[in-house]
C-alpha positions in Angstrom: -14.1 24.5 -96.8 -11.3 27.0 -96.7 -13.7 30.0 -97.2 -16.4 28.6 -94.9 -13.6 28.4 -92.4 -12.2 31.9 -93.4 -15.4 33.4 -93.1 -16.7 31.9 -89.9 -13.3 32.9 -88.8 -14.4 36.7 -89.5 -18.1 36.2 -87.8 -16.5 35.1 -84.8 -14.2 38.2 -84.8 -17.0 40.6 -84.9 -19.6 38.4 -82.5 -16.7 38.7 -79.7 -16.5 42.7 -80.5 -20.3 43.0 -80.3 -20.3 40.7 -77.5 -17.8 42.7 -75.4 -19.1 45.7 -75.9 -22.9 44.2 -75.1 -21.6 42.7 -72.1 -19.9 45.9 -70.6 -23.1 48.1 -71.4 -25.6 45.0 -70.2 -23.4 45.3 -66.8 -24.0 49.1 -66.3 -27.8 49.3 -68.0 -29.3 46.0 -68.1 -32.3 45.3 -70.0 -32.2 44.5 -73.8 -28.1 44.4 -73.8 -28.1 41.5 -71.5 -30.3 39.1 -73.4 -28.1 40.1 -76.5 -24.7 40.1 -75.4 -25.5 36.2 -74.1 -26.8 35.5 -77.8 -23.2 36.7 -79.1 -21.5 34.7 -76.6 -23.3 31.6 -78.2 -23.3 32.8 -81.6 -19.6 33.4 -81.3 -19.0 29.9 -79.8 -21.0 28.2 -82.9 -18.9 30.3 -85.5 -15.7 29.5 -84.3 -16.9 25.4 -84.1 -18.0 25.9 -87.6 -14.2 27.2 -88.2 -12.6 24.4 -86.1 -14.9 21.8 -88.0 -13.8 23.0 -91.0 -10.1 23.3 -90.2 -10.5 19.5 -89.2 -12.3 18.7 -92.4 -9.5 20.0 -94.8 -6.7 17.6 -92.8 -9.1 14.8 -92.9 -9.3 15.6 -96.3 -5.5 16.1 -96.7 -6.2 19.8 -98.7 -2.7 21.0 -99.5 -4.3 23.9 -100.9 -4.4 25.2 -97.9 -0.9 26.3 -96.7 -1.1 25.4 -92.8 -2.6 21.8 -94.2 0.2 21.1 -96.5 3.1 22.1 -93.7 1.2 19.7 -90.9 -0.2 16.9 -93.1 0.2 14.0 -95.5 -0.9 11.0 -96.9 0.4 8.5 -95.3 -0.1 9.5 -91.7 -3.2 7.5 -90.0 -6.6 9.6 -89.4 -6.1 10.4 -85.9 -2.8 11.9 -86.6 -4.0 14.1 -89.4 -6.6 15.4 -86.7 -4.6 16.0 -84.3 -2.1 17.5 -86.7 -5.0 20.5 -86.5 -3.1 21.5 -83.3 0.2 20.9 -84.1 1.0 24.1 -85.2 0.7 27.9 -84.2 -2.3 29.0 -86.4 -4.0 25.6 -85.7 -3.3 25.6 -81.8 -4.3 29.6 -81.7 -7.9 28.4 -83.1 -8.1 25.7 -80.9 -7.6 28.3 -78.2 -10.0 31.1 -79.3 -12.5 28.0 -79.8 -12.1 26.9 -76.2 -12.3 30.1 -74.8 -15.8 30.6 -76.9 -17.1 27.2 -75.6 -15.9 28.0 -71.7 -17.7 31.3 -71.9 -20.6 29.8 -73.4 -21.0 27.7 -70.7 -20.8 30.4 -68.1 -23.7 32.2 -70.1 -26.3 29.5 -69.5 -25.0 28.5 -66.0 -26.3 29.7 -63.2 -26.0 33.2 -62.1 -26.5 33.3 -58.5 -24.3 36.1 -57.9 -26.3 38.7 -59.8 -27.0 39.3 -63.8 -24.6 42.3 -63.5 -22.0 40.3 -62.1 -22.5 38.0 -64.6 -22.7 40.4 -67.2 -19.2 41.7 -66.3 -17.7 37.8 -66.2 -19.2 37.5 -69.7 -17.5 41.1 -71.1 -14.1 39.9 -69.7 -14.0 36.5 -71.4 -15.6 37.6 -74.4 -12.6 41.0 -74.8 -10.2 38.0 -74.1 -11.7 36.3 -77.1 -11.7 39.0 -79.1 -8.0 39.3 -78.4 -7.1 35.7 -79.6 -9.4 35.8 -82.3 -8.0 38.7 -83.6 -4.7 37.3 -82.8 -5.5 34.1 -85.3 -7.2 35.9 -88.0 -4.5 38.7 -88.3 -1.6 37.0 -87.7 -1.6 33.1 -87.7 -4.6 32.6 -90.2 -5.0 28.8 -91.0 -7.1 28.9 -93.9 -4.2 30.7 -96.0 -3.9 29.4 -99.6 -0.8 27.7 -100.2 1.2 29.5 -103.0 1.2 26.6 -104.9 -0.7 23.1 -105.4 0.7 20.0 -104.4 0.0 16.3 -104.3 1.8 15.4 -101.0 2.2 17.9 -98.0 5.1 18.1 -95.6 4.0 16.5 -92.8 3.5 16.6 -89.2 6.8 16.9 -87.6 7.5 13.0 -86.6 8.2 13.2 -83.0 4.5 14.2 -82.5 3.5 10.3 -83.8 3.1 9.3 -80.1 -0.3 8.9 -78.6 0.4 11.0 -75.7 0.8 14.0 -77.8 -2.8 13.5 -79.2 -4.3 14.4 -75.8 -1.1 16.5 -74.1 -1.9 19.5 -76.2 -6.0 19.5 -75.6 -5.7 19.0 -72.0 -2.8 21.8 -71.8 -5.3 24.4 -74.0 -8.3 23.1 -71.7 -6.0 24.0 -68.4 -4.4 27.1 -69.6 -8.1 28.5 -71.5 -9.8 27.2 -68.1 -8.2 29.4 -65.8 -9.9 32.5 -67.6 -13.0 31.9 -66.0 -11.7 32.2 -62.3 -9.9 35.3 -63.3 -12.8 37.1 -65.3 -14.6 36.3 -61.5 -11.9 37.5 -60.0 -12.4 41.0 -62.2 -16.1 40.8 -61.8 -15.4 40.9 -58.1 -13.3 43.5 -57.8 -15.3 45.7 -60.3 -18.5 45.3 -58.5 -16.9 45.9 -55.1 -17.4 42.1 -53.7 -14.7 40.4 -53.2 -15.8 38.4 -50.7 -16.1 35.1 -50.8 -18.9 34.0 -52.6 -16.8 34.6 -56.4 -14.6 31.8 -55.4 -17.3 29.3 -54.6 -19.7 30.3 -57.7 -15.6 29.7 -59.5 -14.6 26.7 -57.4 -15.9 24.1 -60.5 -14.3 25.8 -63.2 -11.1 26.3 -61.1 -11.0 22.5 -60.2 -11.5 21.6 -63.9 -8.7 23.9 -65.0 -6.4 22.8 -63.0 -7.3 18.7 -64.3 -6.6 19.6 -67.2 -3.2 21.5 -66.1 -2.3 18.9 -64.3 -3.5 16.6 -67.1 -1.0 18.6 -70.1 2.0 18.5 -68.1 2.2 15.0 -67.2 1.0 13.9 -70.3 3.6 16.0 -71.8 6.6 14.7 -69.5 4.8 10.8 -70.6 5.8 12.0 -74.2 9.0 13.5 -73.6 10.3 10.4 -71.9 8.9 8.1 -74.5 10.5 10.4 -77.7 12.7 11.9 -77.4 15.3 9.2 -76.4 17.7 11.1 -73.6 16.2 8.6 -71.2 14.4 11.6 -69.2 11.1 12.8 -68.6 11.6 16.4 -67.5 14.4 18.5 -69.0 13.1 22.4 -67.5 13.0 23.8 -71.3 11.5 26.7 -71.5 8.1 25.5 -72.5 8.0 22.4 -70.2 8.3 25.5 -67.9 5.5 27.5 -68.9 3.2 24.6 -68.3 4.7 23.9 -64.5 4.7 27.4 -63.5 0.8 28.1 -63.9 0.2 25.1 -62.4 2.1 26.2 -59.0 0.1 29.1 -58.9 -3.3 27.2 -59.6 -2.6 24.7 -57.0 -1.6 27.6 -54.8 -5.2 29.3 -55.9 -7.0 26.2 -54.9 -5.4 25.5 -51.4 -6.1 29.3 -50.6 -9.6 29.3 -51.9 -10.2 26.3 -49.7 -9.1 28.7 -46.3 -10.8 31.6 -47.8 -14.0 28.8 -47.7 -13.2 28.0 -44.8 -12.3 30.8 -42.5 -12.9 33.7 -44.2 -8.9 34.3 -44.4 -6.7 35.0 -47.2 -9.2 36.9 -49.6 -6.3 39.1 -50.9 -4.5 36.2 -51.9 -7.1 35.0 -54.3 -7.4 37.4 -57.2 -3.5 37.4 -56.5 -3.0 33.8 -57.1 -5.8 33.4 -60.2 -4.5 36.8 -62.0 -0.6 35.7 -61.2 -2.0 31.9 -62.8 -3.6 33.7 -66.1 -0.8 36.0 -66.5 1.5 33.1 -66.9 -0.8 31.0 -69.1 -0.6 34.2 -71.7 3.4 34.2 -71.0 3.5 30.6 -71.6 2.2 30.7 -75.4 4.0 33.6 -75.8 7.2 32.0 -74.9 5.8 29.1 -77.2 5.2 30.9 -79.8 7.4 34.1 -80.6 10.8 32.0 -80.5 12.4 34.9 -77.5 13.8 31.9 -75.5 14.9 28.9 -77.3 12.8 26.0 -76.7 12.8 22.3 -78.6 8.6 23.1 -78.3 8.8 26.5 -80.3 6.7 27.2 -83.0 7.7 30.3 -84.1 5.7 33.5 -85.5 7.7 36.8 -84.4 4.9 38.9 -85.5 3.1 37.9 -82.3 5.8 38.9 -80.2 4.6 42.1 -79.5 0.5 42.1 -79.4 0.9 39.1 -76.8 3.2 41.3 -74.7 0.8 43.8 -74.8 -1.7 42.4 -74.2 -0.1 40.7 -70.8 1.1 44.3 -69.7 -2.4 45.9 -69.9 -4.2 43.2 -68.4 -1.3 43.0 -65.5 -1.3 46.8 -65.2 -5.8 47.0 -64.8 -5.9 43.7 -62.6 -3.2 45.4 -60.2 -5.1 48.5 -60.4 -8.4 47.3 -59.6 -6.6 45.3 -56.5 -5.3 48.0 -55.0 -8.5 49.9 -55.5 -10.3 47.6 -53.3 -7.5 46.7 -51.2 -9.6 47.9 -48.3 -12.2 45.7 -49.5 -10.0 42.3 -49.3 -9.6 42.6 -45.8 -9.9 39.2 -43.5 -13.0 39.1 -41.8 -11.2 36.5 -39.4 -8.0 36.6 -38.2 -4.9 33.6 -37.8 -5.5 32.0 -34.5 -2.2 30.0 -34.7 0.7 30.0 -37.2 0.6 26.0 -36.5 -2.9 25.5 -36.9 -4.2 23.9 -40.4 -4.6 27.6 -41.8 -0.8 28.2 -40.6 -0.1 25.4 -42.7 -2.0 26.6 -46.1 -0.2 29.7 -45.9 3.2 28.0 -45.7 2.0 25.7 -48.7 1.2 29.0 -50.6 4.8 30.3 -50.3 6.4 27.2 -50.9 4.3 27.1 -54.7 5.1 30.6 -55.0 8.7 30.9 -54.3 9.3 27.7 -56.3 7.2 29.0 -59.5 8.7 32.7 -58.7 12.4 30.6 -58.9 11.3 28.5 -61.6 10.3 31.5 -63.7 13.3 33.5 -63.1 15.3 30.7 -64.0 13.4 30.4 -67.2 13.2 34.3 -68.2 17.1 34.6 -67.7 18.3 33.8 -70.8 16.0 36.9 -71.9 17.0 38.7 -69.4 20.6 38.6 -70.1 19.9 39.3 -73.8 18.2 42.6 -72.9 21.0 43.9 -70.8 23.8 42.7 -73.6 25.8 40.3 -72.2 24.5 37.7 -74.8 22.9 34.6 -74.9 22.8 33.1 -71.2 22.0 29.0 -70.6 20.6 27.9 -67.1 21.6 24.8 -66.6 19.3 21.6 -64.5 21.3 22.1 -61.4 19.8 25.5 -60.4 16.1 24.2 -60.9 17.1 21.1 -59.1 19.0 22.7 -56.8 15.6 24.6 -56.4 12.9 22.2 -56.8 15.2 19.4 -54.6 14.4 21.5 -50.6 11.1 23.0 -51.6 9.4 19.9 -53.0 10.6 18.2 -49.8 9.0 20.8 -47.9 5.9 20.1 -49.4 6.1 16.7 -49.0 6.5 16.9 -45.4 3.4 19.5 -45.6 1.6 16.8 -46.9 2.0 14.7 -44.2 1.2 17.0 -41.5 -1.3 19.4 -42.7 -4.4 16.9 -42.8 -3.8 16.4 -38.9 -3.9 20.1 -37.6 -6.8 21.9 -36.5 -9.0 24.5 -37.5 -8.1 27.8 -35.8 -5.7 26.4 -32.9 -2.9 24.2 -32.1 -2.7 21.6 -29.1 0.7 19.7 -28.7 -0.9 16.8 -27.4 -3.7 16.2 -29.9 -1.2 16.7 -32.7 1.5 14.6 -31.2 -1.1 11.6 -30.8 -2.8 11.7 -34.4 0.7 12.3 -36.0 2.1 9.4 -33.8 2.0 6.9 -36.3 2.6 8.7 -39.1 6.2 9.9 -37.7 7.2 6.6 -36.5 6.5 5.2 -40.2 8.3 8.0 -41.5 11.1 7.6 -39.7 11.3 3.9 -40.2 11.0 5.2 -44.4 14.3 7.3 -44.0 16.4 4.4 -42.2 14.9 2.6 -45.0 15.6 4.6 -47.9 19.1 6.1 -46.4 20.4 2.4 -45.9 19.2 1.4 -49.2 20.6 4.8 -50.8 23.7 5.0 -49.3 23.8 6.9 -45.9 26.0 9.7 -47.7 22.6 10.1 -49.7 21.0 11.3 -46.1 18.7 14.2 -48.5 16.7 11.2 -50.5 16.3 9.6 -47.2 14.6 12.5 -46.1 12.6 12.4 -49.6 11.5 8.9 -48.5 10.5 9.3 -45.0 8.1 12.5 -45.9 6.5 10.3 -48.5 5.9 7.6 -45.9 4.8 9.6 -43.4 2.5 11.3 -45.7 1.1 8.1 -47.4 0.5 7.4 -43.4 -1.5 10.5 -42.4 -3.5 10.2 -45.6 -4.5 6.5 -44.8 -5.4 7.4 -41.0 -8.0 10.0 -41.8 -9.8 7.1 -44.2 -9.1 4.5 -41.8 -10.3 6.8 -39.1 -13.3 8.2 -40.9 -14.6 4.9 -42.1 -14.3 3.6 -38.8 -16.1 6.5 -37.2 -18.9 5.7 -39.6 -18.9 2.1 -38.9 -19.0 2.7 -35.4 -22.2 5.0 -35.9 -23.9 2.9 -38.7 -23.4 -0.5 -38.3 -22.2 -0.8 -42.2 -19.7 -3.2 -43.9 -16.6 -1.4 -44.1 -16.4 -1.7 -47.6 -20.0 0.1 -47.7 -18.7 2.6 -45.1 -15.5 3.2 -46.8 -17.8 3.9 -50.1 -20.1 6.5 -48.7 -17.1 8.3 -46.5 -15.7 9.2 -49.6 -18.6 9.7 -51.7 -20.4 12.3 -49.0 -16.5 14.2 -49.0 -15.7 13.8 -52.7 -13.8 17.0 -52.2 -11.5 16.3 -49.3 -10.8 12.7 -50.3 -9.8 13.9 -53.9 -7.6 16.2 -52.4 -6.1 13.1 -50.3 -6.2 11.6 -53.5 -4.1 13.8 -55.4 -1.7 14.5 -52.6 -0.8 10.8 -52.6 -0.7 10.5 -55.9 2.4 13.7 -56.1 4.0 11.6 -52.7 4.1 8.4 -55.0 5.8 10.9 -58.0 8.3 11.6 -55.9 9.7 8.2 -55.3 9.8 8.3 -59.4 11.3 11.1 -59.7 14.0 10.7 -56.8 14.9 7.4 -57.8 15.3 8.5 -61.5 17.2 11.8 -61.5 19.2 10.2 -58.2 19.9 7.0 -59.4 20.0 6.9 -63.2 22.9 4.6 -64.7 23.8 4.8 -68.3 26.3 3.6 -70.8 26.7 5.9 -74.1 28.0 5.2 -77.2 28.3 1.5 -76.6 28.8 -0.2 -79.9 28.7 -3.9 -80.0 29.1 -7.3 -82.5 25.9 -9.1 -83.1 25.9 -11.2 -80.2 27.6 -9.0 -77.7 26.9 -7.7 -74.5 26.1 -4.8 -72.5 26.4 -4.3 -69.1 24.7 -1.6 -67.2 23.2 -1.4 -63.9 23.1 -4.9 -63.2 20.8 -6.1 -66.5 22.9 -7.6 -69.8 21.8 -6.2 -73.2 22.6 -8.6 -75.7 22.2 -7.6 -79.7 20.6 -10.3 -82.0 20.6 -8.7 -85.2 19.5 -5.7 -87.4 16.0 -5.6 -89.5 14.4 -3.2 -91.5 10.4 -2.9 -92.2 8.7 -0.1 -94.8 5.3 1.4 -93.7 4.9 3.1 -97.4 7.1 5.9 -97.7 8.1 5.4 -93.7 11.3 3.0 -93.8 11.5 1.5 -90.0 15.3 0.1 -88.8 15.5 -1.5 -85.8 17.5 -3.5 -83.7 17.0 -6.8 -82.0 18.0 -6.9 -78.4 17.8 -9.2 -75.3 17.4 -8.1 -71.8 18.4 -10.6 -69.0 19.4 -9.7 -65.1 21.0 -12.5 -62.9 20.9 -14.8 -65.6 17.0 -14.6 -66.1 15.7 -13.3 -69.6 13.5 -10.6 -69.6 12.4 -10.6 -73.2 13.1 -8.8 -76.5 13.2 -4.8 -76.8 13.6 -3.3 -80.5 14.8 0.1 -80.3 14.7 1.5 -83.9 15.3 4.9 -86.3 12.3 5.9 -88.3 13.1 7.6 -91.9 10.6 9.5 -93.0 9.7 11.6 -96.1 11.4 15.3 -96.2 14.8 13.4 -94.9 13.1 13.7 -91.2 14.7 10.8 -88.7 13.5 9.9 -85.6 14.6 7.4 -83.0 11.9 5.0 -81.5 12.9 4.4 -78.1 12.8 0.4 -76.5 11.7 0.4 -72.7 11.3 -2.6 -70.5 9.2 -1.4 -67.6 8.3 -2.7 -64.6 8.2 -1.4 -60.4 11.8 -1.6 -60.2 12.8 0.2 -62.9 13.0 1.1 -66.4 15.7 -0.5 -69.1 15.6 2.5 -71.7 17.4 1.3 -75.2 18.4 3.8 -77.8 19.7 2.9 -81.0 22.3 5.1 -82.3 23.7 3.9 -85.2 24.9 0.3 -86.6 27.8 -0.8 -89.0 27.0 -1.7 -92.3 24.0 -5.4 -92.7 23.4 -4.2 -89.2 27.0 -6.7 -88.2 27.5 -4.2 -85.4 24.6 -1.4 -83.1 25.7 1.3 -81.6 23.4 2.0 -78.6 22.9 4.3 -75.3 21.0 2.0 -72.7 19.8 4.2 -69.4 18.7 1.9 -66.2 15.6 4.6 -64.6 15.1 3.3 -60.6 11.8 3.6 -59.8 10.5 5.8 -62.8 7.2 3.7 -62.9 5.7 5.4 -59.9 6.4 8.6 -62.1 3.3 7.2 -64.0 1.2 5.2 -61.1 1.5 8.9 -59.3 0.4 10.4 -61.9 -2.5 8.4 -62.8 -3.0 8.9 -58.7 -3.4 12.3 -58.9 -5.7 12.8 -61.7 -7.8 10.2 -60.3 -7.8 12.2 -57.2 -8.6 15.5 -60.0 -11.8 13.9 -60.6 -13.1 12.9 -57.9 -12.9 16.6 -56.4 -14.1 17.8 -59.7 -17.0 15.1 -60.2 -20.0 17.5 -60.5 -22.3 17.0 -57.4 -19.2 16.3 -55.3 -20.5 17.9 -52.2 -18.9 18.1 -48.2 -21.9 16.6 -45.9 -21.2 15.6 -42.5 -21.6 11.8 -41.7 -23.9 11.7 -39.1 -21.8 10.2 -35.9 -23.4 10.5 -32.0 -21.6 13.6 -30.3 -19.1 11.1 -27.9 -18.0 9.5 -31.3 -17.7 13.0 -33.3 -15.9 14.4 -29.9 -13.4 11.6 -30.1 -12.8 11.0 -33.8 -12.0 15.1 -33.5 -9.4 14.5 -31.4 -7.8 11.9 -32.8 -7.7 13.5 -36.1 -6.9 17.0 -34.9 -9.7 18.5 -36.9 -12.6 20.1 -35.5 -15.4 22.9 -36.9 
């Protein structure tokens, strides 16, 4: 299977050279070329499944003749974690990109092509030169099927902390999100090459863009799910390097969207668009390179210096043509409407787009600075978590109160009154949130006050427009509200995922203010069997020490009790996994619930387990972390769901007249 997987490996290589250069002269002659550089595109998506199916087959089949098999796989790890050891590493994760990146353009090749077969000709030549980069980039430099030097009976291993189930899926969804946004961008190219950068690229892109930016959205949280479960520092989001390069690209795609929706719209902002998408895949290709060559140190690194420099030059020449083509038809990119209000709902967009950008921009030079530092000689430079959440703390509050404001202003204009009575509500509920939360904080905590009245007020303007729109439809129809409620949303799929998602970051929020505020731990504790921690109002009590064997995996864990007020809460066994290869892990205990989080570590213990060492975290609120998230990607599929379309309910003029103005949207 190796040298099936070796040679379909090579095939691929040379499809997405023939397909490049088929696509490029199918865009500037037609005719034969453009039938044949499709059939590469598809040939070259088939040879590299072959290779990725046979890359799957030799860890299914635990082949430690193969080098990359024996360093991610072994015996006694269960099926689904030898298959998803395939991504686990660099040379395994590279394939799984060039793979993607075949299947995506595939896709594009027998979709339709309603802008023209010469601009889809040049869409096609873009994605298939990128995939002739990353193929390259796997066969020359992080091959996979490379015989090991020597046979072997039992392999390595996948690196332990990877046994969760969240890093099963975190890793596809990232690759689907990062390999995703190459589609808008080779539009974006197309567009600017063919002198049409209107706006009909970013609707023929809208799909793929939506998707990609799931699946962004999908990796990170995922990732930050697995971080907080693993990695035992009671945490979920600790601005590494890597953790970084996801969030970044994701500011700029969510920034891409909201702009694509104006340019829709209004005809506004077309500039801002092949800005945005080429900024997004820019730092997709910086974030594997920071994940892969090792220049910044990262807990996520898996290093191969050899692809420090082919990745950065690859990122320089595609920055340096993208920028040139820009300005070449900077003429071109011109609004064909103008602004008619910096507080009307377009004022608003823009603001939102300089809030993402400034905060990935700050995010980024935060993360680059260590590299930074090392090139001008002053050494190795660390940034700490204050400046990003000195950072992130006013700009995500910003958005938050966007959020709450933006669905209630109008189209072109702004009219004090109208605003003021469709954001009535809203701003009384908000303001009844910060007495809330301040009172409840501590009034000295004034800034999460803040935090909680934008995400009451926002969670308020999000319900009025579906309480208003079903009842507009109700009014006009006659239906059940249930019914109406139903077909609102399923005639505006887009807008109400949008609502969707925006409710589900508000709800975030209140996890991640009440965990990074209001965290309360006790480190080091080391107790008797039957003693007692206190922390943050819950008891800890140890019961004892056990030990269970899993085959060559030895599992230690401790028996604990949680109780608060004098009511029991049930058992929590933290534990330290041994595994072969003298790699240790700790297995984390957490007591979940709406309140808050009891997060156990066990640290160490005394000999027969007569004493546990432990370091117990209390996490406020970190459960709406995870509703929030689930929130939003609901809310990412509905607006992505194909056939997701924006119709008009049909509401007599009087009733359209007055739902306008009580929603402050109109045209």
């Amino acid at each position: 299977m190796a040298a099936l997987g070796d040679a379909a490996l090579v095939v691929g290589f040379l499809l997405a050279l023939y397909a490049t250069v088929a696509g490029f002269l199918a865009f500037r002659e037609g005719g034969q070329y453009r039938q044949s550089s499709r059939r590469a595109v598809w040939a070259l998506a088939l040879s590299l499944t072959l290779a990725l199916f046979s890359l799957v087959v030799l860890f299914i089949r635990n082949d430690f003749s193969v080098a990359y098999v024996f360093a991610h796989s072994a015996t006694y790890q269960p099926l689904l974690y030898r298959i998803s050891a395939v991504w686990a590493g660099n040379e395994g994760s590279l394939l799984l990109w060039a793979w993607l990146l075949a299947v995506y353009a595939a896709l594009v090749a027998a979709g339709p092509h309603d802008l023209g077969e010469d601009f889809h000709d040049l869409v096609l030549a873009v994605m298939s030169l990128t995939a002739l980069f990353f193929t390259g980039l796997v066969l020359f430099s992080a091959n996979p099927f490379t015989l090991a030097p020597a046979s072997a009976s039992e392999g390595a291993g996948i690196n332990p902390l990877l046994l969760n189930a969240a890093m099963i899926w975190h890793p596809l969804f990232q690759y689907l999100g990062y390999v995703g946004v190459t589609v808008p961008f080779a539009y974006a190219v197309a567009a600017l090459v063919k002198g049409q950068p209107g706006d009909d690229w970013v609707r023929a892109a809208r799909g793929f863009s939506v998707w990609a930016w799931f699946f962004l959205s999908a990796g990170m949280l995922l990732g930050a799910l697995w971080a907080y479960q693993e990695l035992n520092w009671g945490g979920f989001w600790g601005w590494d390097p890597v953790e970084n390069a996801a969030l970044v690209p994701w500011l700029f795609m969510t920034a891409y969207l909201h702009n694509a929706i104006v340019q829709d719209k209004r005809g506004m902002l077309r500039a801002w668009s092949p800005i945005l998408v080429t900024a997004t895949f820019l730092l997709t290709i910086l974030g594997t390179w920071l994940t892969r060559t090792g220049v910044i140190n990262s807990v996520h690194s898996m290093i191969n210096k050899e692809q420090i420099y082919p990745i950065a030059i690859f990122m320089v020449l595609v920055a340096v043509a993208t920028a040139s083509l820009i300005a070449w038809r900077w003429q071109a990119l011109k609004d064909r409407t103008e602004m008619g209000s910096l507080l009307s709902k377009e004022g608003g967009f823009v603001l939102g787009n300089l809030l993402f950008a400034a905060l990935g921009l700050a995010v980024l030079i935060g993360t680059l600075m260590p590299l930074f530092a090392r090139l001008a000689g002053r050494g190795d430079v660390a940034v700490s978590q204050t400046y990003y959440q000195e950072i992130s703390a006013p700009l995500g509050l910003l958005l938050a109160i966007l959020i709450g404001i933006c669905p209630v202003l109008a189209w072109r204009s702004f009219r004090w009154r109208t605003f003021l009575r469709a954001w009535l509500w809203p701003a009384v509920l908000g303001f009844a949130g910060f007495v809330a939360t301040a009172f409840l904080a501590g009034w000295s905590h004034w800034t999460v006050g803040l935090a909680g009245g934008a995400v009451v007020a926002g969670i308020g303007t999000l319900m009025r427009e579906l309480v208003h729109g079903t009842a507009a439809r109700v009014h006009a129809t006659g239906e059940a509200w249930p019914l109406a409620l139903y077909r609102v949303v399923a005639k505006d799929r887009r807008r109400f995922g949008g609502y969707l998602v925006h409710a589900g970051i508000l709800l975030m929020i209140i996890g991640i203010v009440g965990a990074v505020g209001f965290q309360v731990v006790q480190k080091g504790a080391v107790v008797p069997v039957g003693g007692q921690i206190t922390v943050g109002g819950y008891t800890i009590t140890y019961q004892g020490l056990h030990e269970q064997a899993y085959g060559p995996v030895t599992r230690v864990f401790a028996d604990v009790t949680v109780s608060r007020g004098g009511r029991d809460l049930g058992h929590l066994y933290p534990a330290r996994m041994y595994f072969p290869g003298d790699q240790t892990t700790s297995a984390v205990a957490i007591r979940g619930s709406l309140v808050g989080d009891v997060y156990v570590v066990l640290d160490g213990w005394t000999q027969n387990g007569q004493s546990g060492g432990f370091t117990v975290y209390v996490n406020p609120l970190v459960a709406w972390l995870w509703i929030g998230m689930y929130v939003l990607l609901a809310g990412g599929l509905l607006a992505a769901w194909p056939g997701a379309t924006k119709a008009a309910v049909p509401v007599p003029a009087p009733v359209q007249a007055r739902d306008a103005a009580a929603t402050g949207v109109s045209g």
